[in-house]
N, CA, C and O atoms as a printed pandas DataFrame, in Angstrom:
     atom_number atom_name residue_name chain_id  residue_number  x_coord  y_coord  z_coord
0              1         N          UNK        A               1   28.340    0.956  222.386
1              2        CA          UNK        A               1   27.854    2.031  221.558
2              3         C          UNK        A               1   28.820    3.200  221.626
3              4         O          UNK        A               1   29.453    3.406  222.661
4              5         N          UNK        A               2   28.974    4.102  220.376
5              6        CA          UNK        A               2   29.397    5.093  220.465
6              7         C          UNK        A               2   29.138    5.978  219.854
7              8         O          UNK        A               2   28.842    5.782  218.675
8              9         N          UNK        A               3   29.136    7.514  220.460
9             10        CA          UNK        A               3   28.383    8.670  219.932
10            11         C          UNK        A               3   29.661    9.796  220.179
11            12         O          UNK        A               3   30.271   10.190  221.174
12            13         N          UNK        A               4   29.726   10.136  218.468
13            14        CA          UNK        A               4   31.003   11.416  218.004
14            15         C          UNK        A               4   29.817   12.942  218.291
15            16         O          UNK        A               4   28.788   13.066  217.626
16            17         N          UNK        A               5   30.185   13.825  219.233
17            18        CA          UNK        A               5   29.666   14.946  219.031
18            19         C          UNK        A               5   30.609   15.669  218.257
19            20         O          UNK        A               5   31.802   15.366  218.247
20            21         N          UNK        A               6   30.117   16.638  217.589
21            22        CA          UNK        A               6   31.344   17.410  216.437
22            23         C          UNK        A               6   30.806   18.823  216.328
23            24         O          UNK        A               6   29.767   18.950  215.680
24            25         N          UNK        A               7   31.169   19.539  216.683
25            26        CA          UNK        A               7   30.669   20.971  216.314
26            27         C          UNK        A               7   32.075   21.762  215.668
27            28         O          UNK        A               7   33.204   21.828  216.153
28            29         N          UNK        A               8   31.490   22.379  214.270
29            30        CA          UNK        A               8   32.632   22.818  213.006
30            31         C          UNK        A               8   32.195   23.677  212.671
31            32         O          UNK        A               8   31.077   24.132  212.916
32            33         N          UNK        A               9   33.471   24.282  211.680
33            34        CA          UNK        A               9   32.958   24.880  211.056
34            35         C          UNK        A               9   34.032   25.012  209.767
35            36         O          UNK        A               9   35.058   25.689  209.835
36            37         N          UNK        A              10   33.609   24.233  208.557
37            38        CA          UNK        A              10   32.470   24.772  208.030
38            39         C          UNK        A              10   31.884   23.065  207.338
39            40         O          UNK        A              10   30.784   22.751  206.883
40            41         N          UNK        A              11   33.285   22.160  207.537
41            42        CA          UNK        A              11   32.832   20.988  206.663
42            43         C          UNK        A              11   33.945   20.048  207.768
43            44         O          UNK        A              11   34.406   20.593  208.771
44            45         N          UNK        A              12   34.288   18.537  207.397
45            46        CA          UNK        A              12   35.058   17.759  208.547
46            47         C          UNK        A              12   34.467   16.057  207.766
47            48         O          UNK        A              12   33.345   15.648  207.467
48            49         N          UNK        A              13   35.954   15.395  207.657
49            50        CA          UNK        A              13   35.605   13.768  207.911
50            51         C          UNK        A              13   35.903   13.265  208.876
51            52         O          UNK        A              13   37.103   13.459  209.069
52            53         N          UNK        A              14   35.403   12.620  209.733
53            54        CA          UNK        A              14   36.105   11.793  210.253
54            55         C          UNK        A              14   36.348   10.073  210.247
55            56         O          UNK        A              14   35.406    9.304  210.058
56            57         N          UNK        A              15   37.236    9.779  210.397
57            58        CA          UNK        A              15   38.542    8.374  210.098
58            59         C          UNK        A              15   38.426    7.944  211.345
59            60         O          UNK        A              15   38.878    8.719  212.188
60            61         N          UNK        A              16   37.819    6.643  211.852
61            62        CA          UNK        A              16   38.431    5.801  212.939
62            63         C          UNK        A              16   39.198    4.478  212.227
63            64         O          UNK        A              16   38.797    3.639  211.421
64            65         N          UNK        A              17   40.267    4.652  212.787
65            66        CA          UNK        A              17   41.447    3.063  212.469
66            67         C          UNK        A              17   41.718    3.485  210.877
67            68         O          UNK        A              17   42.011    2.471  210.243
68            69         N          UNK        A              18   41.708    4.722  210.020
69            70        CA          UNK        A              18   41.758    4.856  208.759
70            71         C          UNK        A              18   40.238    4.648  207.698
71            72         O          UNK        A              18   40.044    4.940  206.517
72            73         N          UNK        A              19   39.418    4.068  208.659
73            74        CA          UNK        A              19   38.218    3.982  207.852
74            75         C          UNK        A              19   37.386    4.932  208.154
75            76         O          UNK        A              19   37.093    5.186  209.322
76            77         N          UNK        A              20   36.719    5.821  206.735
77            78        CA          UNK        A              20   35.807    6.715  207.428
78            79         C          UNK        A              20   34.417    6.386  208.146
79            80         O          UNK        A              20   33.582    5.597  207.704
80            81         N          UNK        A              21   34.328    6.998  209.125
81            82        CA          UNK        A              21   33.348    7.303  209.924
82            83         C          UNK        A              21   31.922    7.607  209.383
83            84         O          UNK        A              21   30.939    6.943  209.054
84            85         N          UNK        A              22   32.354    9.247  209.462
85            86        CA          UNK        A              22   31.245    9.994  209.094
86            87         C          UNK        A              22   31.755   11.101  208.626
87            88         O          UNK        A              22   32.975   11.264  208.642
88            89         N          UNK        A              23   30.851   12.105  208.099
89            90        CA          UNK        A              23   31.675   13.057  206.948
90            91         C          UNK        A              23   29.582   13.925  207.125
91            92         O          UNK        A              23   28.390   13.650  207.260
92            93         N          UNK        A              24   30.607   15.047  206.970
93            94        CA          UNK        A              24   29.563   16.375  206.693
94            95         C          UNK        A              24   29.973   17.703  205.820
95            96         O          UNK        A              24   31.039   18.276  206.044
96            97         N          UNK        A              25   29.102   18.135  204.857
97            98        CA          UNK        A              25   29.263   19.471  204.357
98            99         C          UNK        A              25   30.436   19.314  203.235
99           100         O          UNK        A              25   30.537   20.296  202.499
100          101         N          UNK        A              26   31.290   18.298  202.997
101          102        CA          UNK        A              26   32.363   18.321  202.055
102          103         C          UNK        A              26   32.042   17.308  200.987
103          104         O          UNK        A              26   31.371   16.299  201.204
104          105         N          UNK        A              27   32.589   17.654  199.755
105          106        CA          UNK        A              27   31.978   16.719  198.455
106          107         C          UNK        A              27   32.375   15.480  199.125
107          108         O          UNK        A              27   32.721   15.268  200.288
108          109         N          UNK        A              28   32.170   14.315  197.578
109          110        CA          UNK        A              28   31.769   13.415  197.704
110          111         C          UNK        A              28   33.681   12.961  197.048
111          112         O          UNK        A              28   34.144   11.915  197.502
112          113         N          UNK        A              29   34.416   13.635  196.240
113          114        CA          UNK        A              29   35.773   13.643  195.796
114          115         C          UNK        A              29   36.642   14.373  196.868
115          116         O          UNK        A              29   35.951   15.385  196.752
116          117         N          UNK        A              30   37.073   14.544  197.311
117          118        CA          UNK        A              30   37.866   15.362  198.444
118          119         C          UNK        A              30   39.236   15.222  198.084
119          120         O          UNK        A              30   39.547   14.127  197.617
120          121         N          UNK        A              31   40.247   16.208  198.213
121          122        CA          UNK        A              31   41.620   16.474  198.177
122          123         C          UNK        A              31   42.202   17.273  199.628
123          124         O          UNK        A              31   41.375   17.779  200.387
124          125         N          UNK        A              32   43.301   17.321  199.857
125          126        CA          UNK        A              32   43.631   17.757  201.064
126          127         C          UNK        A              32   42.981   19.550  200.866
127          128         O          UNK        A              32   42.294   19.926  201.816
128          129         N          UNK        A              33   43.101   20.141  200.201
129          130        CA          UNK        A              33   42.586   21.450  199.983
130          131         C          UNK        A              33   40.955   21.702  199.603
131          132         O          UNK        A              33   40.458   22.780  199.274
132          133         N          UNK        A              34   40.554   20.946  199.683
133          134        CA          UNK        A              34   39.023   21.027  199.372
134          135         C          UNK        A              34   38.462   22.002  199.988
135          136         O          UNK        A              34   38.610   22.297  201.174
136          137         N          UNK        A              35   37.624   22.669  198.984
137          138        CA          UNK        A              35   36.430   23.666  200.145
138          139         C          UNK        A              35   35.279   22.826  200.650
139          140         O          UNK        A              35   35.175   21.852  199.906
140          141         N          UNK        A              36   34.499   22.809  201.479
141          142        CA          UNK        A              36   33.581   22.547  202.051
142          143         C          UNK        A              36   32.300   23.021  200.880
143          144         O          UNK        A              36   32.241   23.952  200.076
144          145         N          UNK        A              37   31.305   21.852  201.242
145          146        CA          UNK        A              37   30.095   22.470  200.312
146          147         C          UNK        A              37   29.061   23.341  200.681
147          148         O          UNK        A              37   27.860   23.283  200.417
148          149         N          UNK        A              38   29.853   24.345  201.481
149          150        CA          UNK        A              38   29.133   25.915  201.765
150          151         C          UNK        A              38   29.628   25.649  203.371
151          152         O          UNK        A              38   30.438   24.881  203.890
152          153         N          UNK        A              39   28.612   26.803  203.928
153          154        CA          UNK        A              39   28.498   26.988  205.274
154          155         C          UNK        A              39   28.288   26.395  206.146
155          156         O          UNK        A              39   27.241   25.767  205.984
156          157         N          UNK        A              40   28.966   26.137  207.544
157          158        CA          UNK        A              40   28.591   25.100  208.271
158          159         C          UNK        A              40   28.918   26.019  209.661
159          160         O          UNK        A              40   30.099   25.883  209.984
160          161         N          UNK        A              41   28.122   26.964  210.606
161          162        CA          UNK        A              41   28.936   27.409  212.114
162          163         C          UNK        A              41   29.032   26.606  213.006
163          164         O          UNK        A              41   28.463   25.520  213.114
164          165         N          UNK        A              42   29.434   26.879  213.383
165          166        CA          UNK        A              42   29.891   25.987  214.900
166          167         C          UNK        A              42   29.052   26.623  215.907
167          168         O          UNK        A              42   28.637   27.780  215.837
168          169         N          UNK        A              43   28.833   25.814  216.826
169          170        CA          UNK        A              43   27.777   26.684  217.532
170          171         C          UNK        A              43   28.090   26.236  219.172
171          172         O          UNK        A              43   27.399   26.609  220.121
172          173         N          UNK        A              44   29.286   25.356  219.265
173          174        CA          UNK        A              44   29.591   25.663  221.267
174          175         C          UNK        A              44   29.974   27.349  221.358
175          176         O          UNK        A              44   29.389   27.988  222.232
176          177         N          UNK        A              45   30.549   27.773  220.831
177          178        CA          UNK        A              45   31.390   29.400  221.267
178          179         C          UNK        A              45   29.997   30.144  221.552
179          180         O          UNK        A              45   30.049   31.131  222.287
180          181         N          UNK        A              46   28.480   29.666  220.916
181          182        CA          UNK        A              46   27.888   30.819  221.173
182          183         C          UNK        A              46   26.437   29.755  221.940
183          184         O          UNK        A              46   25.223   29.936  221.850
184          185         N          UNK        A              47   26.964   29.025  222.424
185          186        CA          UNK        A              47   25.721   28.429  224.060
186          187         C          UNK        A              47   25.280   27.223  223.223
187          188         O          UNK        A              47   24.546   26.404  223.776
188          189         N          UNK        A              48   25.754   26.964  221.576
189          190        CA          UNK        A              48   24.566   25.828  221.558
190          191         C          UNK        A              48   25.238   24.361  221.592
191          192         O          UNK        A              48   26.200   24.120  222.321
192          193         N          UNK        A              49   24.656   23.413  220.751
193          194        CA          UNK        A              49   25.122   22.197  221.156
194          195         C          UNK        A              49   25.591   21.481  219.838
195          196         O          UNK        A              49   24.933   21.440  218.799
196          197         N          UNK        A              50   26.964   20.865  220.061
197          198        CA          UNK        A              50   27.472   19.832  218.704
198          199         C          UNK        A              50   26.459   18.979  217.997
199          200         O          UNK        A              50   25.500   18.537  218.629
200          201         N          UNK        A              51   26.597   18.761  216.911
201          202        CA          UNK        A              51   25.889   17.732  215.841
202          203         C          UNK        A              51   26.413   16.529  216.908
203          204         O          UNK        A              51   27.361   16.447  217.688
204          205         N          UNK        A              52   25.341   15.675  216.546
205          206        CA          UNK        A              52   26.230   14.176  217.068
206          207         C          UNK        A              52   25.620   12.829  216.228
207          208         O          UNK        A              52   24.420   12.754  215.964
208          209         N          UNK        A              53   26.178   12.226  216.006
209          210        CA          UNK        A              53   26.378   10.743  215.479
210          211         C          UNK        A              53   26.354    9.803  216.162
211          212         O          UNK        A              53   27.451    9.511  216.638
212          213         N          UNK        A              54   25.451    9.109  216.453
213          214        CA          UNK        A              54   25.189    7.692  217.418
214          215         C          UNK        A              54   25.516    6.850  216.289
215          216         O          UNK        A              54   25.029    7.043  215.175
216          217         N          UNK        A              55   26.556    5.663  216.625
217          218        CA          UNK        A              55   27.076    4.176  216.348
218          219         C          UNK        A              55   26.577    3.160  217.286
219          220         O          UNK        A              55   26.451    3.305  218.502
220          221         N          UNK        A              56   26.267    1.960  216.483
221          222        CA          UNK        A              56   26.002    0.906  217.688
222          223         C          UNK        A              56   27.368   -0.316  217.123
223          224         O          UNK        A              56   28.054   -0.419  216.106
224          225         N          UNK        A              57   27.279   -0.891  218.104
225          226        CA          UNK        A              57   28.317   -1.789  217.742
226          227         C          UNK        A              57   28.711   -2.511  216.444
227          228         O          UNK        A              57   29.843   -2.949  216.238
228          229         N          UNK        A              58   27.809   -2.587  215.691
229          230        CA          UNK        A              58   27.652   -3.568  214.527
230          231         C          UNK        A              58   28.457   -2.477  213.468
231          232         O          UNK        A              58   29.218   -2.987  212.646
232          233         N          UNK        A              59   28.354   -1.511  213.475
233          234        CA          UNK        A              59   28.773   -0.739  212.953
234          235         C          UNK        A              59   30.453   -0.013  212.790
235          236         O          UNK        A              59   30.883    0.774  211.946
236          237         N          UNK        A              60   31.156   -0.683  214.024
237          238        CA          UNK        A              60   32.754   -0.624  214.310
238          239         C          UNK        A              60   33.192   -1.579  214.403
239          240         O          UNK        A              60   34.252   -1.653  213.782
240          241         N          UNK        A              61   32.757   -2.940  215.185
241          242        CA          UNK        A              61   32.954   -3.723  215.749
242          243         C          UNK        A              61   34.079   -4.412  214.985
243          244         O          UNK        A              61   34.718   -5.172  215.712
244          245         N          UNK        A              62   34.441   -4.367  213.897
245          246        CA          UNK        A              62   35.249   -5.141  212.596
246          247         C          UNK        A              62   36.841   -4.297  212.536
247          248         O          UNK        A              62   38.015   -4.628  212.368
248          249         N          UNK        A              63   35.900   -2.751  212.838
249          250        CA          UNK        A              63   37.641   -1.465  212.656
250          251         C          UNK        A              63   38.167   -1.350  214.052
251          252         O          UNK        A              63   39.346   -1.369  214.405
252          253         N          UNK        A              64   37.205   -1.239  214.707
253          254        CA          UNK        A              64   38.111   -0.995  216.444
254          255         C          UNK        A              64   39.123   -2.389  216.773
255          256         O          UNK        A              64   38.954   -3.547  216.392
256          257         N          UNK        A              65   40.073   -1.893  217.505
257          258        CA          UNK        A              65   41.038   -3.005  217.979
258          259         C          UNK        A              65   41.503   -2.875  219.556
259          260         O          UNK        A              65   41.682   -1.919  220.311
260          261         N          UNK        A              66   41.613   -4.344  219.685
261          262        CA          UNK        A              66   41.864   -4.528  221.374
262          263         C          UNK        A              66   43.474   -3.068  221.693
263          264         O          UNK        A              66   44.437   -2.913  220.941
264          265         N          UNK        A              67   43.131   -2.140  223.251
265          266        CA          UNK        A              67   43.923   -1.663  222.606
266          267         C          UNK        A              67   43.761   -0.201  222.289
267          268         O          UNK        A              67   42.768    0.461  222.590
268          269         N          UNK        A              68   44.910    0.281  221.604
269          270        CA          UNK        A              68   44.581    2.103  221.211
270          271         C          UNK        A              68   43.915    1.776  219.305
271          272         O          UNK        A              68   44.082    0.929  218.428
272          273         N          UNK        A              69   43.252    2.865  219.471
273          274        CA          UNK        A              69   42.492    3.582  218.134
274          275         C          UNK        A              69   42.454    4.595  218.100
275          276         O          UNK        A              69   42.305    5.403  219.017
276          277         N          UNK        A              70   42.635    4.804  216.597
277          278        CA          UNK        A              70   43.192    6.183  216.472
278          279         C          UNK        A              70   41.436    7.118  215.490
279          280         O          UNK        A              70   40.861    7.025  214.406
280          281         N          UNK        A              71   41.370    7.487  216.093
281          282        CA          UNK        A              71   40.454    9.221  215.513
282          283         C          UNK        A              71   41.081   10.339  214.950
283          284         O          UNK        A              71   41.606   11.244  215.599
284          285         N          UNK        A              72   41.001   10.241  213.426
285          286        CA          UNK        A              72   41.318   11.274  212.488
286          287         C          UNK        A              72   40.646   11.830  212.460
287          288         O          UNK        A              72   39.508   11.360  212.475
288          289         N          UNK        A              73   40.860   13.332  212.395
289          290        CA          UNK        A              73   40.031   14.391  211.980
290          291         C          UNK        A              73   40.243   15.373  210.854
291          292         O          UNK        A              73   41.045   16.302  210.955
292          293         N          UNK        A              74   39.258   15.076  209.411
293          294        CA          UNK        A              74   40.120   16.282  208.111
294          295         C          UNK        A              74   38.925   17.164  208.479
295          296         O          UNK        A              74   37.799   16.673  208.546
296          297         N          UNK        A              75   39.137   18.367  208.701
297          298        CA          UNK        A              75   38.668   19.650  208.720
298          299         C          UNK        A              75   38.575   20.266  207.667
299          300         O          UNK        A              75   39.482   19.967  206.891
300          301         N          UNK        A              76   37.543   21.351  207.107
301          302        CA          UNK        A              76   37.432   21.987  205.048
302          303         C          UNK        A              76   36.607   23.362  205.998
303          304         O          UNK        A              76   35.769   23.370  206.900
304          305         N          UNK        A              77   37.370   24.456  205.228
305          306        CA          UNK        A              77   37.027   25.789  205.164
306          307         C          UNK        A              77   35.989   25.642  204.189
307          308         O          UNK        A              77   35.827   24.550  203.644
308          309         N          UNK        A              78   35.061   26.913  203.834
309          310        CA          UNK        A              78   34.531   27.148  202.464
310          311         C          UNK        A              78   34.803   27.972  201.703
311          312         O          UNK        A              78   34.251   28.217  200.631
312          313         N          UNK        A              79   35.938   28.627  202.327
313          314        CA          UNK        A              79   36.541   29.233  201.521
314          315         C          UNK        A              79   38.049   29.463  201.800
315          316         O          UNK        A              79   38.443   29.475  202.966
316          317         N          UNK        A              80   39.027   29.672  200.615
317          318        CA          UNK        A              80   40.705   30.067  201.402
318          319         C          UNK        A              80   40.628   31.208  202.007
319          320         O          UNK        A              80   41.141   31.264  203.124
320          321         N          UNK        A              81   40.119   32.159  201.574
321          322        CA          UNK        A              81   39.602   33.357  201.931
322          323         C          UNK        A              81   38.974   33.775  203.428
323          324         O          UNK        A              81   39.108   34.846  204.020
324          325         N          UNK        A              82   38.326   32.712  203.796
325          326        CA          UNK        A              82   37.035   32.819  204.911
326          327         C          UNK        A              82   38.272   33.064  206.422
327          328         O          UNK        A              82   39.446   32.705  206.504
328          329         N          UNK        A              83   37.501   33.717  207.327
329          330        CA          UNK        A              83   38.407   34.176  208.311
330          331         C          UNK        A              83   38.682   33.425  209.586
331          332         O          UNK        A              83   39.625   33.482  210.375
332          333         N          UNK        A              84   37.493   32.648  209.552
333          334        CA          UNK        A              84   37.595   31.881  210.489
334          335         C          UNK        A              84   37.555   29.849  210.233
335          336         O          UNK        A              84   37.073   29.484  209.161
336          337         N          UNK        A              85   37.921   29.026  210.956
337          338        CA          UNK        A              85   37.856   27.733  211.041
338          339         C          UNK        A              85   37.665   27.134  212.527
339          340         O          UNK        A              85   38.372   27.606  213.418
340          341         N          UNK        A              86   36.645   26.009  212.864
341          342        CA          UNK        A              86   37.220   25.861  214.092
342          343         C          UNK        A              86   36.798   24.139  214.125
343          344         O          UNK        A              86   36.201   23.668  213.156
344          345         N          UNK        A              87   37.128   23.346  215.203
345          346        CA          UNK        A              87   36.363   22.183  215.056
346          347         C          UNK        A              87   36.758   21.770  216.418
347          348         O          UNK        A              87   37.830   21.983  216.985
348          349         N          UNK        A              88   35.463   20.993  216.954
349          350        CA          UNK        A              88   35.496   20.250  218.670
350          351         C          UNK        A              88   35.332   18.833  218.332
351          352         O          UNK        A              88   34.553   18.630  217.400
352          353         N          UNK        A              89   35.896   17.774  218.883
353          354        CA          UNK        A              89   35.379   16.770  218.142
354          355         C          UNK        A              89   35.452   15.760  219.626
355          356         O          UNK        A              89   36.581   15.521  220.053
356          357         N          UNK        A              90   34.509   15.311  220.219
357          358        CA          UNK        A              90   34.067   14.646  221.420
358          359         C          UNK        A              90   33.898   12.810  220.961
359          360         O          UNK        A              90   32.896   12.547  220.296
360          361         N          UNK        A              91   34.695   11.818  221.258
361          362        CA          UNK        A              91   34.010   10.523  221.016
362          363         C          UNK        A              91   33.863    9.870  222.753
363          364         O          UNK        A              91   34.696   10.057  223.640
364          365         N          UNK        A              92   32.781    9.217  222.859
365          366        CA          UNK        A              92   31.664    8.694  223.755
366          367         C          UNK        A              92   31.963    7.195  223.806
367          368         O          UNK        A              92   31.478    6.477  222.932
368          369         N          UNK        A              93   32.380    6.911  224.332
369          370        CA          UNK        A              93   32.194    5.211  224.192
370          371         C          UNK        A              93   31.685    4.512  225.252
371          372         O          UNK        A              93   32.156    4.638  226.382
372          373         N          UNK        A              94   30.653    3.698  224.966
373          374        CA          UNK        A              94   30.535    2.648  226.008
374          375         C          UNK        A              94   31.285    1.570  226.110
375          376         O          UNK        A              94   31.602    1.188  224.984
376          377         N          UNK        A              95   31.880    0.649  227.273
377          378        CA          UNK        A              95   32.350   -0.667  227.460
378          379         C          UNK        A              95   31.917   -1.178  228.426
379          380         O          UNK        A              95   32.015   -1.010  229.641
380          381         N          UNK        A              96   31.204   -2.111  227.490
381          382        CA          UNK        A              96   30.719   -3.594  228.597
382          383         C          UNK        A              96   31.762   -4.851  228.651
383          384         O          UNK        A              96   32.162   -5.556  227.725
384          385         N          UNK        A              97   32.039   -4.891  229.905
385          386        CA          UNK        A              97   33.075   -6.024  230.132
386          387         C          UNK        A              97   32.459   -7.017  230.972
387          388         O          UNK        A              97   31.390   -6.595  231.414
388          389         N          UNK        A              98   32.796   -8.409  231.429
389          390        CA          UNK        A              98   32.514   -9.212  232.274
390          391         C          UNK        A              98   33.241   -9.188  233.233
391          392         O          UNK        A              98   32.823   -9.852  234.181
392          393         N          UNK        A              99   34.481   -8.519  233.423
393          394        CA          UNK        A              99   35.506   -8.263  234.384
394          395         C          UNK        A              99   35.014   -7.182  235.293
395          396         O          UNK        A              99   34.928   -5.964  235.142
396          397         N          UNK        A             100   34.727   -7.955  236.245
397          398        CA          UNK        A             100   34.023   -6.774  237.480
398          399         C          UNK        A             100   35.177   -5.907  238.387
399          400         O          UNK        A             100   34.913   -4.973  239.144
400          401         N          UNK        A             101   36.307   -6.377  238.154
401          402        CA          UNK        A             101   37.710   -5.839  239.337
402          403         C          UNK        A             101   37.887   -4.462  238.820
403          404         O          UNK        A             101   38.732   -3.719  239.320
């Protein structure tokens, strides 16, 4: 199993192995400059806790590879204007092996 905590701001996809993941706050067309579809704070800087996304296996098991994987992260302001951006992005993984050494 694996669980992405993500705390942003204001929008974010994320890409494991090139395939997306999961995606919040940004349209459904996206370009590298996209705004976000409004407001999104981030909320570790002020005590609280990341959004998170639980995966179970059935759900990667096809994109992950024996090996390194790679975690993309596209980040979206909501505005060019807006003063701030930030993004934490935590992935969780479990591994069950039969190899006890």
């Amino acid at each position: 199993e694996m669980v992405l905590s993500i705390d942003y701001d204001d929008g974010f996809i994320a890409y494991l192995n090139g395939v997306e993941a999961v995606r919040a706050n940004v349209p459904d067309e996206i370009a590298w400059d996209s705004e976000s579809d409004g407001l999104h704070e981030a909320s570790l800087y002020n005590g609280g806790w990341p959004d998170r996304f639980e995966f179970d296996k059935t759900d990667f098991s096809s994109i992950l590879q024996q090996g390194e994987n790679v975690l993309a992260i596209q980040v979206h302001n909501d505005k060019i204007t807006s003063s701030d951006l930030s993004s934490n992005f935590f992935l969780h993984a479990g591994i069950k092996s039969e190899n006890h050494h």
